[in-house]
C-alpha positions in Angstrom: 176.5 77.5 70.5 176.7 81.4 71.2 174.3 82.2 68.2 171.8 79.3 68.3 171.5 80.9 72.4 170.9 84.4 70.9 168.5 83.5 68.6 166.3 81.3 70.3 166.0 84.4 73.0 165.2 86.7 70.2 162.5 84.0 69.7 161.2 84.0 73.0 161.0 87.8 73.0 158.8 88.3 69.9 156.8 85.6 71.1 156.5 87.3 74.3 155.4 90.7 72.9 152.6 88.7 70.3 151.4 87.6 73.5 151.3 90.8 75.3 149.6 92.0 72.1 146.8 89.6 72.4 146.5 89.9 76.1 145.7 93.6 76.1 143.5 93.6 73.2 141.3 90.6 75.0 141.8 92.5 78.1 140.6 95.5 76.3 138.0 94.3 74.6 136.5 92.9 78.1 136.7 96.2 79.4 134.5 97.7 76.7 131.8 94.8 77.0 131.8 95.5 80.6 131.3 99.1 80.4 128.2 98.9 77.3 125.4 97.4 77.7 121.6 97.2 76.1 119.1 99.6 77.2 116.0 97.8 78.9 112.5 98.4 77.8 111.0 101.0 81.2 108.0 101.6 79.4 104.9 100.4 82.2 107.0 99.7 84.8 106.5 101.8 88.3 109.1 104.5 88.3 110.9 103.0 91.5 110.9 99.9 89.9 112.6 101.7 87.0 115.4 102.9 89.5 116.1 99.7 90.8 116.7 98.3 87.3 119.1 100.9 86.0 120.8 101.4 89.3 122.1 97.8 88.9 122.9 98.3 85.2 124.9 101.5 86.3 122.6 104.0 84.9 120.7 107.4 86.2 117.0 107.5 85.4 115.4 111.4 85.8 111.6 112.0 85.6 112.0 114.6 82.3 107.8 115.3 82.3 105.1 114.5 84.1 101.4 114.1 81.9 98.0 112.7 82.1 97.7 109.2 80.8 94.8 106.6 80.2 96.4 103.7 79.5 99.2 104.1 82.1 98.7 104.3 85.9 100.2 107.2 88.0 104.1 106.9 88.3 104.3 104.3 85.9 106.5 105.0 82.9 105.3 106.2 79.7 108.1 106.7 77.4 111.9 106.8 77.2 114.3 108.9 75.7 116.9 105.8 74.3 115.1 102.8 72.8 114.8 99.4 74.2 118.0 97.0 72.9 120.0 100.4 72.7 123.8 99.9 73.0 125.0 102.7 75.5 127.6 102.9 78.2 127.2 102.9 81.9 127.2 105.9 83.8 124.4 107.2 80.9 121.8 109.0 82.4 118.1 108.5 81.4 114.9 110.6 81.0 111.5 108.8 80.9 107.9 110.3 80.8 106.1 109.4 83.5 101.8 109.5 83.8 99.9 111.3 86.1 97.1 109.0 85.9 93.6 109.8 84.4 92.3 113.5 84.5 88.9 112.8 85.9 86.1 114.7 84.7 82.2 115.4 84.9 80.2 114.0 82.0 79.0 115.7 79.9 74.3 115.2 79.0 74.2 114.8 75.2 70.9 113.7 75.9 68.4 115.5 73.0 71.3 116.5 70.9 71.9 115.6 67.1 74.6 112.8 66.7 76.5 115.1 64.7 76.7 117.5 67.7 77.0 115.3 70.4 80.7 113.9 68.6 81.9 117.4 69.1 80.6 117.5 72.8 82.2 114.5 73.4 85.3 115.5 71.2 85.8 119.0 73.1 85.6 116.9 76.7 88.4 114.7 75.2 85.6 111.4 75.1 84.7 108.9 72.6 82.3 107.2 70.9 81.5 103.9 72.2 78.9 100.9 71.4 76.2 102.7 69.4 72.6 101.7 68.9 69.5 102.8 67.8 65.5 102.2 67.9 62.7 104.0 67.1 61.0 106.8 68.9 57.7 109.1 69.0 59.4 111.7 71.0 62.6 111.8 69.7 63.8 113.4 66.5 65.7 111.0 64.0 69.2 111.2 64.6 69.2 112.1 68.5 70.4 111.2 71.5 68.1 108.9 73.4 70.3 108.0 76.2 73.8 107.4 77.2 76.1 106.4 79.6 78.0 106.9 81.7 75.4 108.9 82.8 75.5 113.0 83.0 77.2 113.9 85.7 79.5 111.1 86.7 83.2 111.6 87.1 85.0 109.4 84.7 88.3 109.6 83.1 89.3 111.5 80.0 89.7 109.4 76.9 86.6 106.7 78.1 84.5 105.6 75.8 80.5 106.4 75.5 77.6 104.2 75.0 74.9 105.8 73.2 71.6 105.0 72.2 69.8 106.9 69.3 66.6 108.2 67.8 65.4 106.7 64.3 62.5 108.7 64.2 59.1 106.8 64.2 58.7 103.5 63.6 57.8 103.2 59.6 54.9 100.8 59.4 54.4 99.2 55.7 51.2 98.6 53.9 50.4 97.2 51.0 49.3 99.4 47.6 45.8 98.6 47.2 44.5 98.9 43.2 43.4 102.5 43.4 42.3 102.7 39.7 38.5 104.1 39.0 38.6 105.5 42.8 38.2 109.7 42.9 41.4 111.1 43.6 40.1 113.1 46.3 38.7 109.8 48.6 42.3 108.1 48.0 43.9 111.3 49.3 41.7 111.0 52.4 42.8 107.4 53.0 46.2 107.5 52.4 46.7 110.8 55.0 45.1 108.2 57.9 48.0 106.4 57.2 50.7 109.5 56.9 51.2 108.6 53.5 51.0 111.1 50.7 51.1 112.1 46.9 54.2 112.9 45.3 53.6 113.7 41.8 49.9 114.2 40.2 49.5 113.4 36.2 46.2 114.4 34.3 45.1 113.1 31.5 42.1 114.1 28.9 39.4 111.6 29.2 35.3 112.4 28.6 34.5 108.6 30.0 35.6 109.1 33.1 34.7 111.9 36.0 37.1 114.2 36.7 39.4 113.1 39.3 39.7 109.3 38.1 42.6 107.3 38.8 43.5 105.7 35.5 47.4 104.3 36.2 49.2 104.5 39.7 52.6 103.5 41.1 53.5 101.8 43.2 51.3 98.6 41.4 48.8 97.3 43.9 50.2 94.9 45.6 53.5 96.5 46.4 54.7 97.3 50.0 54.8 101.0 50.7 55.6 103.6 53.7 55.2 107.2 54.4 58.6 107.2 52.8 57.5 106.1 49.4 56.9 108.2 46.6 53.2 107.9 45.6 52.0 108.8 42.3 48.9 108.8 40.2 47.3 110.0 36.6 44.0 110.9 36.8 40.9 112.0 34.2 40.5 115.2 33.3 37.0 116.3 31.6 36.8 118.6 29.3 33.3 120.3 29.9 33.5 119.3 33.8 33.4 123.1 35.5 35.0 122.9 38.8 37.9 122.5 35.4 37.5 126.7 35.6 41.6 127.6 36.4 41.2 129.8 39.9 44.1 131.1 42.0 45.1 130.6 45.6 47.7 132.3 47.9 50.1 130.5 49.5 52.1 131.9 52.8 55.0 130.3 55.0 57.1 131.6 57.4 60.4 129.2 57.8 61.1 129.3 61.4 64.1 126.6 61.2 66.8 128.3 63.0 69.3 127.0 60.1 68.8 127.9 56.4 67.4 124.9 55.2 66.0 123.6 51.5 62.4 124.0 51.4 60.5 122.9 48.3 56.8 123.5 47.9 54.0 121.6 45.6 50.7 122.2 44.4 48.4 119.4 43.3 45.3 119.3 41.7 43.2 118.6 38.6 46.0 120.8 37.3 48.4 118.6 37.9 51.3 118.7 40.0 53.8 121.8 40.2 56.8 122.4 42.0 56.2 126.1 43.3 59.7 126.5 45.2 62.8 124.8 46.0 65.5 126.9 47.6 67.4 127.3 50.5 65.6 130.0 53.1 66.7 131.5 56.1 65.8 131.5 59.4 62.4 133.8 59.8 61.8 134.5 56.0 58.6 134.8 54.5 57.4 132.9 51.5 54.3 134.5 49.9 53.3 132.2 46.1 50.5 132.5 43.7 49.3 129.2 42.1 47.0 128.6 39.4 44.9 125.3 40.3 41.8 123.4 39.1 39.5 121.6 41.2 40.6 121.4 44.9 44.2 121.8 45.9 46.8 120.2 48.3 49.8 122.3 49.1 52.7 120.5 50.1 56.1 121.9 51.7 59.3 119.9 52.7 62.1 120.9 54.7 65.0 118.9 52.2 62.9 115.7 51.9 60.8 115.6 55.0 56.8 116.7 54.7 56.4 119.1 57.0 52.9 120.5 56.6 50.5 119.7 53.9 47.6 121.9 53.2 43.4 121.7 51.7 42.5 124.1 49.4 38.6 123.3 48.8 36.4 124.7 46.0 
């Protein structure tokens, strides 16, 4: 009776101390899951609403930097240093960002400026580009600033975004190639300037039926639409005994007075034909001085890259 007494107590005890053992580990185990928690997601909330939050959850929240912000209003919180959903004990303390608001600044006039300059403009005042459109315009170069807004001088915030509206250049009206063939080069060059349209490239070909200066083949066809930014071109007769054939010589001058180096290309047509006389990039104020050899009456043509700047008559 003596032993079955000491062992059931020796029973008791171990199943006394498994208990204990599974008592403090629960215990323990509570205590841990009290004392960690998740970190919650600050970012946009108002720094004193921020306190309140952390304050419950048994944290300490410190302003670590203050910046200017446009997508956050002042005191409201821009960034964190733990993660949202970030296991960490409490007691932990917290640094968050915090915005300033928007800088406010004066805008910028673009107004009259090239595209490509205005972006830097707007760039260097820490802008953007907005909605952008475009029409045509008499006054305004292609490529510039027609208007904007907000308009120059307003205070807006950095980081807004800028409607502009920009130059195409003039409107390009379109005509249709009449049959030029058997007309004198000379009246077609006449008509086609009324129109700011002009001769690219001048063929000649020998012919003894025809007076000099006939237009035998031409492109466009008639009947196809055309602009001043078509290319025009045309073969015409060339007499053999005709006289005003006799090669002479003209001087060409041109002072480029483009404040960039720029490519400028210049052509001579005539009864000779067409020639490209020059085609490099100049500098600002440099003087080009040519000698052509022509036949008949000239036209001297000179573009700045592919734009016809100045055409000019050279008559017998």
């Amino acid at each position: 009776m003596e032993k079955i007494n000491v062992s059931y107590i020796l029973k008791l005890i171990f199943l006394g101390i498994i208990i204990s053992i599974i008592t403090a580990f629960t215990v323990m185990k509570l205590l841990l899951s009290i004392s960690v928690i998740y970190m919650p997601d600050l970012k946009g909330l108002q720094i004193e609403q921020a306190k309140k939050i952390t304050s419950k959850l048994g944290l300490e929240l410190k302003i670590e930097n203050e910046i200017d912000s446009n997508l956050y209003e002042k005191g409201c919180i821009i960034s964190q240093d733990i993660p949202p959903k970030t296991k960490i004990k409490r007691g932990r303390v917290i640094y968050v960002v915090v915005s300033r608001g928007s800088k406010i600044i004066e805008m910028p006039n673009i107004i009259g400026l090239p595209i490509q300059k205005a972006i830097i403009e707007l760039k260097n005042a820490n802008l953007e580009i907005g909605i952008e459109a475009a029409v045509s315009s008499f006054v305004f170069k292609e490529n510039t600033i027609i208007s904007q807004s907000p308009l120059p001088g307003e205070n807006i915030p950095t980081g807004s975004k800028v409607n502009i509206l920009k130059s195409i250049g003039p409107k390009k009206f379109n005509f249709m190639m009449p049959d030029f063939t058997n007309k004198n080069i000379k009246d077609v060059f006449n008509i086609l300037k009324k129109y700011n349209l002009h001769i690219n490239t001048l063929n000649t070909e020998d012919n003894n039926n025809l007076t000099s200066g006939t237009i035998i083949k031409q492109t466009p066809l008639p009947g196809h639409m055309v602009n001043e930014e078509s290319k025009i071109g045309f073969t015409i007769s060339k007499k053999s005994d005709d006289i005003n054939l006799k090669k002479r010589f003209i001087k060409i001058s041109y002072k480029h007075e483009n404040t960039n180096p720029t490519l400028i290309k210049i052509i001579v047509l005539s009864l000779n034909g067409s020639e490209t006389l020059y085609n490099d990039i100049t500098q600002p104020n440099q003087q080009i001085t040519l000698d052509a050899t022509v036949r008949g009456d000239a036209i001297v043509q000179i573009y700045e890259g592919n734009n016809l700047i100045k055409q000019i008559e050279y008559n017998l």
